[in-house]
Structure formats: C-alpha cells, structure tokens
N, C-alpha and C positions, 0 to 999 in steps of 0.2 A: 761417497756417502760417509758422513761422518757416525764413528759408534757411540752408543751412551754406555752407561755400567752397567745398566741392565742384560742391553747383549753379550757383556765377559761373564756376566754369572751362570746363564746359561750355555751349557756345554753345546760344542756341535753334533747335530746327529750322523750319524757316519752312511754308508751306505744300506746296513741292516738293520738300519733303525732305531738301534743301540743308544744312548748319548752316552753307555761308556764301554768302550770297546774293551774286550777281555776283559771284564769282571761281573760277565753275566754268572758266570756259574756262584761268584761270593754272594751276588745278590740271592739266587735261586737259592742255595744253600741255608743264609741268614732268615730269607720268608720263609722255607722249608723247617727249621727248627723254630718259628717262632709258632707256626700253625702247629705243627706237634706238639710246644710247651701248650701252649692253648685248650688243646685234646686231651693233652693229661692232665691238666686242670679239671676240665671240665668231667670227665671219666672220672677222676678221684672225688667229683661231687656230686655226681651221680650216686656211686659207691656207699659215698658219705650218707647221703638221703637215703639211699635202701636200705642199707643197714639200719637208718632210726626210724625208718617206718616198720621195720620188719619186731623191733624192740617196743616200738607203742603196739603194735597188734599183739604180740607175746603179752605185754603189760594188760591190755584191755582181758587180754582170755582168760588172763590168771585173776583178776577181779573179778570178772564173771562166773566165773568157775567157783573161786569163794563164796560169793553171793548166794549162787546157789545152793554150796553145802551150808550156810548160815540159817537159811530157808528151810534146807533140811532137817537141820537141826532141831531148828526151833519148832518144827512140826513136830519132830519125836520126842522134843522134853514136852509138847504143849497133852500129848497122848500120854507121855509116863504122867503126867500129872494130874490130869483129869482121872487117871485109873489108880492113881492113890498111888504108883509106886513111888513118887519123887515128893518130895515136899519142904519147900523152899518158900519163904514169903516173897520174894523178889520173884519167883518165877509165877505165884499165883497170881501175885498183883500184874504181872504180864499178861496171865491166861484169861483173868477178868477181865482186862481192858479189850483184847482180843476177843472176849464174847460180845462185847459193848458195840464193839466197831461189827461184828458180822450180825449182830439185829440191827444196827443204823444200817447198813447196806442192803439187807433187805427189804425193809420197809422203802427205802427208797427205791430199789431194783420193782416193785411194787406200783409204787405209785409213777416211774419211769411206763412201765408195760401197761399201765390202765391209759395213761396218755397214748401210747404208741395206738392201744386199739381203738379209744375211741376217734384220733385224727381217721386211721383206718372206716369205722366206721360213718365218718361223716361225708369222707371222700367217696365211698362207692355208693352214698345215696343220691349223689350231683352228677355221676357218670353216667345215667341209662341214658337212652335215646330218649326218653320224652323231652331233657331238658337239652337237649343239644342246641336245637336254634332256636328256643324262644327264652326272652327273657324275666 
C-alpha cells in the first residue's frame, strides 16, 4: 500500500494511545499553565469589576447623602427666613417660588382626590346585585 503525505504528518499512535510518546507530561504541564494563566486573568477581572462596583455604590451614597443634606438645608434657610432671621434677596426669591409651587401642588393634589372619589363613587353604584345580570 502505497503512502500519501498525509499519512507522514500524522504521527503513529503507540500502544497508550499517546501520538507522542514521553511528552505527555510537557503537554500536561503547557495546558496546565495555560488554564491557570486563564484563571488569573479572569480572577484579576473579576477583582477589577468589584472593586468599580464597590467605588460607583460608594459614589452613588455619597451623592445621596449630599442631596439630602442640600434638602436639609434648604429647609432650614427656607425656616430662618420666613422667621425673619436671614434675609437674603436670592434666598426669598427662592422661598417665593417655593410657596408658588406648594399652592400649585395643592390645588392639584385637590382636584387629583376629587377625581379619585368620584371614579370611586361611580364605581360602587354599578356593583349592587340589582345590576349584575341585567342590562
């Protein structure tokens, strides 16, 4: 039987199945540290990610956290000022606009809850039993 080149580039396999006999352990060896470079790849980006999630939650709290001392703030100059002890044009033309906006919120919170009751009230005069099965 005549060979092609295909058959000499393929090694023979030996009895243990090997195709290269004593260099099983280089090969073990070379996949062995290439799965571990792998792992520590992958560990170091892991790592990497916790670390920046752990810096945007820190980031997020500490804006939060101002936010609401800004709020507080602004509550206590909006008090000094209405009680006469601050008085600042910038800060009243604040407290003005701020009375502006809590009568629009009301009147709307208002007219919000007169809808709420009347839907309410149209809905429990269509649920007795009289109207159940006739139309």
């Amino acid at each position: 039987m005549a060979s092609s080149p295909d058959d000499k580039a393929q090694p023979e396999a030996t009895a243990g199945g090997s195709p290269l006999p004593g260099n099983e352990g280089a090969v073990r060896d070379a996949l062995g540290g290439l799965v571990r470079a792998m792992l520590g790849r992958g560990k170091h980006q892991v790592e990497r990610a916790a670390a920046e999630g752990r810096n945007r939650l820190e980031l997020r709290t500490l804006r939060k956290d101002r936010d609401q001392m800004y709020q507080k703030l602004g509550r206590e100059v909006r008090r000094l000022q209405e009680g006469g002890e601050l008085s600042h044009p910038g800060v009243a033309r604040g407290v003005a606009r701020l009375s502006e906006l809590d009568e629009k919120i009301r009147a709307l919170e208002g007219v919000v809850g007169a809808e709420a009751g009347a839907e309410e009230a149209s809905g429990a005069e269509g649920s007795g039993p009289e109207g159940a099965g006739s139309p």
